[in-house]
Structures are given as C-alpha cells and as structure tokens.
N, C-alpha and C positions, 0 to 999 in steps of 0.2 A: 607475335600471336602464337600460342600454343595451339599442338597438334587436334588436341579435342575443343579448342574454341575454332578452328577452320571446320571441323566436322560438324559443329553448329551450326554455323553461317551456312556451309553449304546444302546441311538437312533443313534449313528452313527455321531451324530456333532461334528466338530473339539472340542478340546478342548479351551477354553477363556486364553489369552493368561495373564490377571490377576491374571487364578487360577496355576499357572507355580511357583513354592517353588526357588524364590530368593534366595542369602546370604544375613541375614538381621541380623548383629550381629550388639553386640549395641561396637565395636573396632574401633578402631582410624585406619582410611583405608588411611595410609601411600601415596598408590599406586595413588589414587586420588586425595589426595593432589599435589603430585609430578607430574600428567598430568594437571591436571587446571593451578599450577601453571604456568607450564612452557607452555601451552599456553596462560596464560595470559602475562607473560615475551616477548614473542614472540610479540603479538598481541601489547604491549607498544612500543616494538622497530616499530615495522613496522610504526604506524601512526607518529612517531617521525624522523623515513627515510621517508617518500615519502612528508615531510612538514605540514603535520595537523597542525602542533604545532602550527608554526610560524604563517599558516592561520589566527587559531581559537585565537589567543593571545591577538587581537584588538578587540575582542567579551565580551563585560564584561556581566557576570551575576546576580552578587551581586557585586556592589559597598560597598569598593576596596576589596572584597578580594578574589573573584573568578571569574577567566575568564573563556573561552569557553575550551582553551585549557589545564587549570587545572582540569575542569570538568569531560573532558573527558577522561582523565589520572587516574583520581582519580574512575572513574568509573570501570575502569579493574580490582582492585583487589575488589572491592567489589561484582560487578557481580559474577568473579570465584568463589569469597571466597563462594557468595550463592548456585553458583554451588555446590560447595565440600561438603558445609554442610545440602544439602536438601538430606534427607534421601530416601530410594527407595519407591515405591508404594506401599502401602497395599496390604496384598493378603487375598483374599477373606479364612476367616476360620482360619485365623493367628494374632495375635494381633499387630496392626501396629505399624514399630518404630519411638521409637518419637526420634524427636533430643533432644541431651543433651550436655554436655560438651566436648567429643571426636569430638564432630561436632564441637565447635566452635575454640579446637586447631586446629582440619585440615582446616580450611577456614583462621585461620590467617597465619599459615604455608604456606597456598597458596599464601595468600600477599605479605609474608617473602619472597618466592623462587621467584613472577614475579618482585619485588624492587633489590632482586641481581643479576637477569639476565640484567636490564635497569642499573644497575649499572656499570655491565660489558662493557654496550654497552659505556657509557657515560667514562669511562677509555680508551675502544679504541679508540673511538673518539677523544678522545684528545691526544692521543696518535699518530696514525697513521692518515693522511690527506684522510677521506674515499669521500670527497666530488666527485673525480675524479671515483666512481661508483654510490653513491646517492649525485647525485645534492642537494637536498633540504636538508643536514645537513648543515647548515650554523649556523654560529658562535650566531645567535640569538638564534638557537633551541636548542641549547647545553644552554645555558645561563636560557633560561625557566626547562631545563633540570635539574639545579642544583640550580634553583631557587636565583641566582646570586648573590651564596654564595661560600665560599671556599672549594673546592673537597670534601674532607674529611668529611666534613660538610653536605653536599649536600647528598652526600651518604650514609650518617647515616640515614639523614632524609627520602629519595627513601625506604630505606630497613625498618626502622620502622613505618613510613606511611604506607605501603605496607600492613606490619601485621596489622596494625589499621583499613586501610579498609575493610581488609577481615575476621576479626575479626568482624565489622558490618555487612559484607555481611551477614556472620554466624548466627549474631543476630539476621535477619530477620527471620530468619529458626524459632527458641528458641519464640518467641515472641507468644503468643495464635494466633489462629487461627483468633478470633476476631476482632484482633487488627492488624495482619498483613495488612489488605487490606488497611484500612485507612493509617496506617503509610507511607505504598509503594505510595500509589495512592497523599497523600501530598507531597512527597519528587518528584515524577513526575511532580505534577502542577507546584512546586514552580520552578524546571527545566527548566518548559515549559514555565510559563510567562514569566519569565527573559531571554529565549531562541527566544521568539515569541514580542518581544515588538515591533516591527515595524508591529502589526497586533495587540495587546490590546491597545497599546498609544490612535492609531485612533478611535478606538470603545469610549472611554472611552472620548476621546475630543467631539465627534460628540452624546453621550447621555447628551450633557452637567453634564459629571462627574469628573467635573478639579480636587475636592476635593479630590477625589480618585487616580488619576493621580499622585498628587502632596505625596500624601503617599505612597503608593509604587514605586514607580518610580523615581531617583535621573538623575537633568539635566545632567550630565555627562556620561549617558548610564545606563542602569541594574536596577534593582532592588535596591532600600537602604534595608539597614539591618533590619529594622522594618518593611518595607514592605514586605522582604521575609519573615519573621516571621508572618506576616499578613495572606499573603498567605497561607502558610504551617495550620496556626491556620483554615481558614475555611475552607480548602479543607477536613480537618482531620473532619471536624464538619459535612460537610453535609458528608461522606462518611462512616461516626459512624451511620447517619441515618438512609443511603440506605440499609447500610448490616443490619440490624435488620427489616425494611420492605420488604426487598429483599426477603422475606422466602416466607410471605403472600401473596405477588405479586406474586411471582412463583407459589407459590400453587392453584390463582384463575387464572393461565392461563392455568395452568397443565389442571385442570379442566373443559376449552370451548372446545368447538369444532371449527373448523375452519371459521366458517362461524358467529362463537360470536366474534372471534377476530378478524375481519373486520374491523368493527366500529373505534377501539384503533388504527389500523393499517393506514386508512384512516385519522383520525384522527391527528397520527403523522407526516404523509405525508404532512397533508393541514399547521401544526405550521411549517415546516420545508422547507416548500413554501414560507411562507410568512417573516419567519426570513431572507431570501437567497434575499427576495425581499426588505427589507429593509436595505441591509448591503450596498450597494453602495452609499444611500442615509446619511445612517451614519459612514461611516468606510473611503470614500473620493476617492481620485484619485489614490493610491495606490494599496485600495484593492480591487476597481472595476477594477482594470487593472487586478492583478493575477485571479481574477474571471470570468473575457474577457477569458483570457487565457486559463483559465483551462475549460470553456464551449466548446472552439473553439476543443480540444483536446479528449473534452467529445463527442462530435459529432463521432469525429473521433472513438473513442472507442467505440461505441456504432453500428458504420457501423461492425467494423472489430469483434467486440464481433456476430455478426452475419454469419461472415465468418469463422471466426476461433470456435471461442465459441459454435456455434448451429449445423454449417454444418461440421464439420473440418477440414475444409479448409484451409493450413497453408501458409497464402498471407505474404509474405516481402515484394511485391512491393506497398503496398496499397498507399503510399504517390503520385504514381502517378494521382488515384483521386483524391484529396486532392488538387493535382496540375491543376489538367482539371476544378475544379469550380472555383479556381480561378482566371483562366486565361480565363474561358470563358466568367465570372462577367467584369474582365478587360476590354477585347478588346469590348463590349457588352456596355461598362458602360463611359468608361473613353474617353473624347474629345481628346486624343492625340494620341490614338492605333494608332501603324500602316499602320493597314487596315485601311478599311472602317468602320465607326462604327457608326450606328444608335442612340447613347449614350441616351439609354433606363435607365431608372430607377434601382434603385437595383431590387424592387420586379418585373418587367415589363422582367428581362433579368431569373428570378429564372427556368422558365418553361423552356429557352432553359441550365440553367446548367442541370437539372435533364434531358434533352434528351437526353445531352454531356456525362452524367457519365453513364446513360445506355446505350447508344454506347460502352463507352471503355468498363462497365462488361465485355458486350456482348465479346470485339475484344477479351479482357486479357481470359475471360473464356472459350469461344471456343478451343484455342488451348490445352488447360491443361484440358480438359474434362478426359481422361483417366490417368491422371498422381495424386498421393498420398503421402504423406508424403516427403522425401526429399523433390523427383523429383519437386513436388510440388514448396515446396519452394523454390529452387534456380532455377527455371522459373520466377514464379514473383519476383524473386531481378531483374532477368533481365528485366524483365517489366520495373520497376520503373524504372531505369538506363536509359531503352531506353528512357523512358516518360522526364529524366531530361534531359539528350542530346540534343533530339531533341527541345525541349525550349531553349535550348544553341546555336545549330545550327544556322551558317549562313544560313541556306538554310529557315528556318522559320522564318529571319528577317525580310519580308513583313509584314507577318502574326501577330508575337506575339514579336518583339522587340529582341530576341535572347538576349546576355549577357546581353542589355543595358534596357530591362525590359519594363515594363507599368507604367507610373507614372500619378499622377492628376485623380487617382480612386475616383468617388464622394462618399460623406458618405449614409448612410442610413437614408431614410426620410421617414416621415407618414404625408400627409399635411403638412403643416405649421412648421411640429417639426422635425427637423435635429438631430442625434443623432451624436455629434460632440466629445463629450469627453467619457470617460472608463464607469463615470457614466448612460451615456447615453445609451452607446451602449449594456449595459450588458443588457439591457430590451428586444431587439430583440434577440441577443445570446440564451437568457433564455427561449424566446418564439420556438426558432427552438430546443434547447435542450427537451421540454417537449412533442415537437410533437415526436422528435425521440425517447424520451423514451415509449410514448405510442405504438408509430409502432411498438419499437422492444417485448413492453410486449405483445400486440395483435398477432403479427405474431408468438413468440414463443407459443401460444397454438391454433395454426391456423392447416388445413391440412397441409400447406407446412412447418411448424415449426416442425410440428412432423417426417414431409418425412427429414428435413434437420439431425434429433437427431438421426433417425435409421439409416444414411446415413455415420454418425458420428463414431457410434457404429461400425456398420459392412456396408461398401459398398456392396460387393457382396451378404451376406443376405437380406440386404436391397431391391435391384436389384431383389433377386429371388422370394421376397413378391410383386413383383409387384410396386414400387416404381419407376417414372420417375427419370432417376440420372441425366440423361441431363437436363431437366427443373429443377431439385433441384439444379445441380450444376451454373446452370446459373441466374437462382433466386435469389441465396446467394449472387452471386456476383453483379448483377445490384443492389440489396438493398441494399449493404455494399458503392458500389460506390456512388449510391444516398448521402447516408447520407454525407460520406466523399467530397462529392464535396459540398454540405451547409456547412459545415466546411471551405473549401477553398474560399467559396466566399462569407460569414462572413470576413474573412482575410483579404481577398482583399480588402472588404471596412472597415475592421478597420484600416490599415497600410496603405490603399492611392496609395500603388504602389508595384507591384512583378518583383521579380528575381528569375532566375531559382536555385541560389544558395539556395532561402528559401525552397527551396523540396527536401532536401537530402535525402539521402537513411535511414538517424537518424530518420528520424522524424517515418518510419513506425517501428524501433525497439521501440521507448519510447511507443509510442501505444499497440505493442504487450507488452512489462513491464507491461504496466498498467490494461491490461486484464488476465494475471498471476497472478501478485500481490493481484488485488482483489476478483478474482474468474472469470474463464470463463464459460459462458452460463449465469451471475447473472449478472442481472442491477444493483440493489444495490453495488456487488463489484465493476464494470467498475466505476460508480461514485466515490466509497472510492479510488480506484483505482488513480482515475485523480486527486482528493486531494492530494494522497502520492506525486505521482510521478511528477504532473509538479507546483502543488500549494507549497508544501513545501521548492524545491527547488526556486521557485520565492521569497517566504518569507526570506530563508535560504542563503542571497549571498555570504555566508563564505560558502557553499558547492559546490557553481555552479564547482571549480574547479574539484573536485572529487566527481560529480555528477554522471560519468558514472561506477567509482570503488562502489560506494554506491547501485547503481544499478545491478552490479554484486553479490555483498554481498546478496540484498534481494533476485535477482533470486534461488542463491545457497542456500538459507533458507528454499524459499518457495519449493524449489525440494524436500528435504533434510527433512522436519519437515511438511508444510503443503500445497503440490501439490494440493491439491484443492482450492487456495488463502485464504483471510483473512474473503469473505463473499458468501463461496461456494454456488451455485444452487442446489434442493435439488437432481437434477438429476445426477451432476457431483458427489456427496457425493455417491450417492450409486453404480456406475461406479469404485471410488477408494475404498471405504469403506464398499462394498456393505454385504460382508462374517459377518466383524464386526457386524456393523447394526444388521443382521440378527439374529447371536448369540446373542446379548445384547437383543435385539428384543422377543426372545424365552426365554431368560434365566428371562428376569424381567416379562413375561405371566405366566411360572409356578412357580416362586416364587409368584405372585399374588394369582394365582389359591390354588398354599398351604397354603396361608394365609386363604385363603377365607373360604376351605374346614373345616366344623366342624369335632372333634374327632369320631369315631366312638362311638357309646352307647356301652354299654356293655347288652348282653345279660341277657332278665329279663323274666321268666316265669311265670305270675299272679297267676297259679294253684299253684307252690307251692311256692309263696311268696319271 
C-alpha cells in the first residue's frame, strides 16, 4: 500500500478502488475464455437472425474481398478475443501483469468456441426450417454463412477463422504499448474510409483530388487493395507521430491555467467553423443535405439539452414544438394555407414562431409545474400526441390542413439570394445553430442557468435556498420550445410542405439519444451527439433498417460503462463521479506534496563537530 493510500485509510477516506488486490496470476483463465466466447458465439448468431448479414453483403469494403457483412462477422472474434486477452488493471504497489502467451491461447480459444457455436447455428439451420420464427434467415444468409462452399468446408473454415481472429484480437494485447495505438487507430481508418465512401469520394472530387480518388478507391464500390494499404500505411504514420508529441503536448497543457488555454480552445473553434463552412461548398449535394439535417436536429438538441440537461426536466413530448414552428412558418408563409395567410417572408413570420413556442412552453409547463420524473415524462408524451392529433384533426382543417398538410412553403431568402438547394440552405441552418449555441453557453452560466442546475440537483433544496421553481420551470421550458420551434421552421422551408405524420412521437426520443449519447448539460456532446445519431445513419443507408436496435445497443452502453455520454459537462462528471474525482483528487496532492517534501537533516551539533 502506498504512503498516500495509508493516509487515506487513516483520514477516513474510502479506500481507491485501484488499490483493491485482484487475482492477477499470469494462468490461462479458462473461465474467460468460455464467457467471451460464448458471447461472442451468441452475438454472431444474433446479427446473422434478425438479417445484418444479408443487409450489409451489398456493402463492399475492400474490393473484392471484403464486404460489410464479412467485416462485421469477422470482427466478433477478434474484439472477444481482445477482451479475453487484456489483462486486469495495475494496482497501485503490485507490479502490473503483462500479457504473455496464456493470453493469447485464451483469445484464440475464444475464437475457437464463438466459430462452433455459429457453426451449430448454421447445421440447425439447415437442418430444421427456422425461418417460420426468424424471418430473415433466408437461404442468402446461410450462403454468406458458409461462404458458398460445401458444409463441411465452411465449418472448418467458421471454427479456424474464429481462432485466427482471436488469436489477433490477443495480439493486440502482446504488441508494446507504443505501437498498439497506431496499429488499432489504422485498422479503424482503413474501416472507416471504405465504410464512409459516399462522404470521402465527394470531398476528394470537390478538392480537385481525382488522383487520389482514383488510387484508393475502385469503380466498382470500396476501397482497391493498394489503396486500403495506402490507407492503413498513413494513418499508422501520422499516428506514430501524435503518440510521441502527445507526451509534450500534455505536459504544456497540464501546465496552463485555464484562462492560457483559451486562446488554443478559441482557436480550434474558429478552424472548425470554418472547415463546416466549406464542406457544402466542397463535399456537394449529398453532404450538405445530411448536414441540413443534422443542424435542423442540433437545434432541437440544444432546446431540449436545456430542458432535460440543465433543468431536468424529462420532456418526451418536445416534438410538439418542433411541430408549432413549423406549422406556424407554414400557415404564416406559404400562399396555399388554409387560412388566411399574409404570406410574410420566412424571416418577417420568425417573431411570430418564437411568440407561438412561448405560448405552448408556457401551456405544456404550466400544468406539470409540480410533477418530476416519471410523472413528468408520461405527461409530455401526452403533450406531444395531443400536439400530433390535433394537426390530424378534422376539426383543425380550416386552420392547418389536417391530414392533407401545408404545401408550396417558400424557400429562404436574403434579397436577391434564394437558398434553393442543401448547399444553400445549410448557411442559414448554420447561422440559427450558432445563435442557439451561444444562448445555450450564455444562459448555462447565467442566474437562471445556475437556478435551473440546483433545481436539477435537488428541487426541494433548491426551493428552500430560495430559488423561483415556477419561473425556473417555466424558463426552461419557453427556451427549449424557442429553439425547437427554429428547428421546425427551418424544416418547413427546407421540405416546402408539412404533415402531421412528420411529428411523431420518434422524433423527440432520437433527440433525447442524442443528448445521452453525447453528454447531458455539454454543448460539445449534444453536437457529437447529432453526428452519431442522425449524421451517421444518413451516411450509413445499410443501417437505416436497424437504426432503432443500434440505438438501443448505444443507450445500454452508455448506462452501463459511461452514463455521463461520450463528452460529459464538467458538472454532470462530478454529479456521477463526484467521490472518485475527489479521492484521485486528494491522493495525487499528497503524493505531490511527498514528493516535494525534502528528507529531513539529520541532527548536527557544531560544538562537538
């Protein structure tokens, strides 16, 4: 035990759950092997029942000899295998174990066991007719299955593949420290171009870099084989660089204070402006369309990251603002409304959506003033339901078109310049997404940002400090509908015409995903956020089908491994992580502090020398 974990113990701090004496024998752990593998056996069959297979099999990645759906197969035994073979955590005061040989039998062993569980599957299947409880084994996916060769054969090759993957997996473990990040980080990119080509082709055509194009990339789809090698070669290169500057770079940021690293932080903000402002103009009609998209979505998350994230307030029905700007932009804008319609301009009708969405806060907040968690949320599911109904209703036919909608919504114009196409339109998009992100950075260290975080914390404490709840609570909510109704009447004038059918009740759970996923209370996550969840699936149209099971998976992760998202707020970190922090906190000051502390002298009497 180290000197500043006994000054723990005896100050009364938990003990660091680090300094906890593991089994850290350098034995072949049987027991591990036999759980990875057979959830990765498991985890094979499954994506091979509900149809992956078949999805991803039109997906090439490497021309010809890797598709999406070999990819992704071939990825199960090697992931487990790295499971099985990453050794446990260092403990402080023990000498860490390294992987050696035992690790890398039990990672191929895990190979071994998930290729004869899939082998099993692939015997039933042929065996008994399972399609009559999974539809999507069809006679294709069995065929990918055994790689449309003779049984025998096929399942030789499942079970020895299997060990070979995880046999790699392993070796990722074994490989220096040095070298693993580069390795991992090129075997990713090369993944990912060839996974992502309907978003580098355009880039690479539109920088006039056909040369490049034409080397990695074969007319036929995917990557060619020298060009994933191309790949692979410079991602490893510049990622040999970063990890040996990475040290020095950390060490002079260790070193500012927060108000030095302003500058670098500002800084990366303004290059990462201006790359986002050029990518319409180079990347085409594609990926200023998923960029439309993913702004219209960011809006949204950035209202409800306000609702839920700052005040928490857990709103399901939020799509019905969403639905009031742009049905107020419609009837407001477009010569065909129903009503009567003054067919005012987009920006000429914006003042009356922002009256329209702080009306409904106001209606939706009001009621659910005293009501918290569930209750909370299955009030506004109902909200929104009601908000989609009544756009449904005959009885709103005068007003708003009922099933048959608003169409001949004009586009957005600035003078003379009509913003007609994806590339067009992403410039105003862009201009309401960076208003909304400054309101929400402003308002989050505002008095009411801070009344909404205590409110968050503890209501009733909150309430007994003196904190208005009814104005917090009804705050949160006209600011969350603001933004969400710019969001809806963006939409309106990009799509031209609305249905009640575009406001389902989906649209406020992908929202709430993408403020989980990234981190709630963090603008920076709600942005990563809106990448993961609505940009990748636009890029990804082999997922759109099992968009909502991928969705499920990441929730169950981020609960599971990191309920703070992937770019926590430093407030929500210390909320889940608060105990940790502290200890790490305390334990790296008195280890400082005994560093710092000289030996004592030893006692010296000058009289007698």
């Amino acid at each position: 035990m180290s000197q500043a974990t006994k000054q723990a113990v005896e100050s009364g701090l938990p003990r660091p759950e680090k300094e906890i004496v593991l089994n850290q024998t350098g034995e072949l752990n049987l027991a591990e092997a036999l759980k990875w593998g057979g959830l990765g056996g498991l985890a094979a069959i499954f994506i091979a029942a509900i149809g992956m297979m078949e999805a991803f099999d039109e997906r090439v990645l490497i021309q010809p000899v890797l598709t999406l759906s070999y990819a992704g197969l071939g990825l199960i035994p090697f992931i487990f295998g790295y499971l099985t073979a990453k050794p446990p955590p260092s403990i402080e005061g023990m000498p860490p174990v390294k992987a050696g040989l035992h690790h890398l039998l039990a990672a191929g062993l895990t190979g071994i066991l998930a290729g004869i569980l899939l082998s099993l599957f692939v015997l039933l299947a042929q065996a008994v007719n399972l399609r009559d409880i999974f539809v999507n084994i069809s006679p294709r996916t069995l065929d990918i299955l055994t790689f449309e060769q003779e049984t025998t054969l096929a399942l030789i090759l499942l079970i020895i593949g299997g060990g070979v993957l995880g046999l790699l997996g392993g070796l990722i473990v074994i490989i220096p420290e040095q070298w693993r990040r580069p390795v991992v980080s090129a075997l990713t990119w090369t993944l990912l171009v060839g996974l992502l080509e309907v978003l580098f082709q355009p880039l690479l055509r539109g920088l006039n870099l056909n040369f490049v194009d034409n080397i990695l990339f074969s007319p036929f789809g995917g990557l060619k084989q020298e060009g994933a090698l191309v790949v692979f070669v410079v991602a490893f290169a510049i990622y040999t660089v970063m990890e040996r500057r990475e040290g020095i770079f950390s060490q002079r940021l260790a070193g500012m204070s927060d108000r030095e690293k302003r500058p670098y932080l500002y800084a990366g903000i303004v290059v990462l402006v201006i790359v986002l402002g050029f990518l319409p103009i180079v990347g085409g009609v594609f990926i200023s369309e998923v960029l439309d998209l993913v702004g219209i979505f960011l809006l949204m998350g950035l209202g409800l990251n306000i609702v839920v994230g700052y005040a928490g307030l857990l709103d399901l029905g939020y799509v019905a603002f969403f639905a009031v700007g742009a049905y107020v932009t419609a009837v407001l804008t477009s010569p065909t409304s129903p009503a009567w319609s003054p067919e005012l301009t987009f920006w000429a009708a914006i003042p009356f959506v922002v009256l329209a969405a702080a009306l409904a806060g106001i209606l939706v907040g009001t009621p659910v003033l005293r009501m918290r968690g569930d209750y909370l949320a299955i009030v506004t599911l109902g909200f929104g339901e009601i908000a989609r109904l009544l756009f449904q209703s005959e009885w709103l036919v005068p007003y708003v078109g009922g099933a048959q909608g608003i169409l001949s919504i004009p586009n957005i114009s600035i003078g003379s310049f009509e913003a007609q196409t994806p590339p067009q339109l992403f410039y105003p998009i862009a201009a309401f997404v960076l208003i909304a992100i400054y309101v929400s950075w402003a308002l989050k260290d505002s008095r009411i940002g801070r009344a909404w975080m205590a409110m968050r914390e503890d209501e009733p404490v909150a309430e007994v400090m003196g904190i208005d709840i009814v104005q917090a609570k009804l705050s949160a909510f006209i600011a969350g509908a603001v933004l969400a109704s710019f969001g809806g009447a963006l939409f309106a004038a990009k799509i031209g015409s609305i249905f009640p059918r575009s406001f389902d009740i989906i649209i406020s759970i992908q929202v709430l995903v993408l403020i989980i996923i990234g981190g709630m209370s963090s603008i920076p996550g709600v942005i990563a956020g809106a990448f993961i969840v609505i940009g990748l699936p636009a890029l990804l149209r082999e997922f759109s089908e099992f968009q909502f099971l991928i969705y499920g998976a990441l929730l169950i992760y981020m609960m599971l491994q990191k309920p703070e998202g992937f770019f926590p707020a430093k407030e929500r970190m210390r909320e889940l992580h608060g105990e940790e922090m502290l200890q790490d906190d305390w334990l790296k000051s008195r280890e400082a502090a005994d560093q710092e502390t000289p030996a004592a002298a030893p006692d010296h009497n000058p009289d007698t020398g």
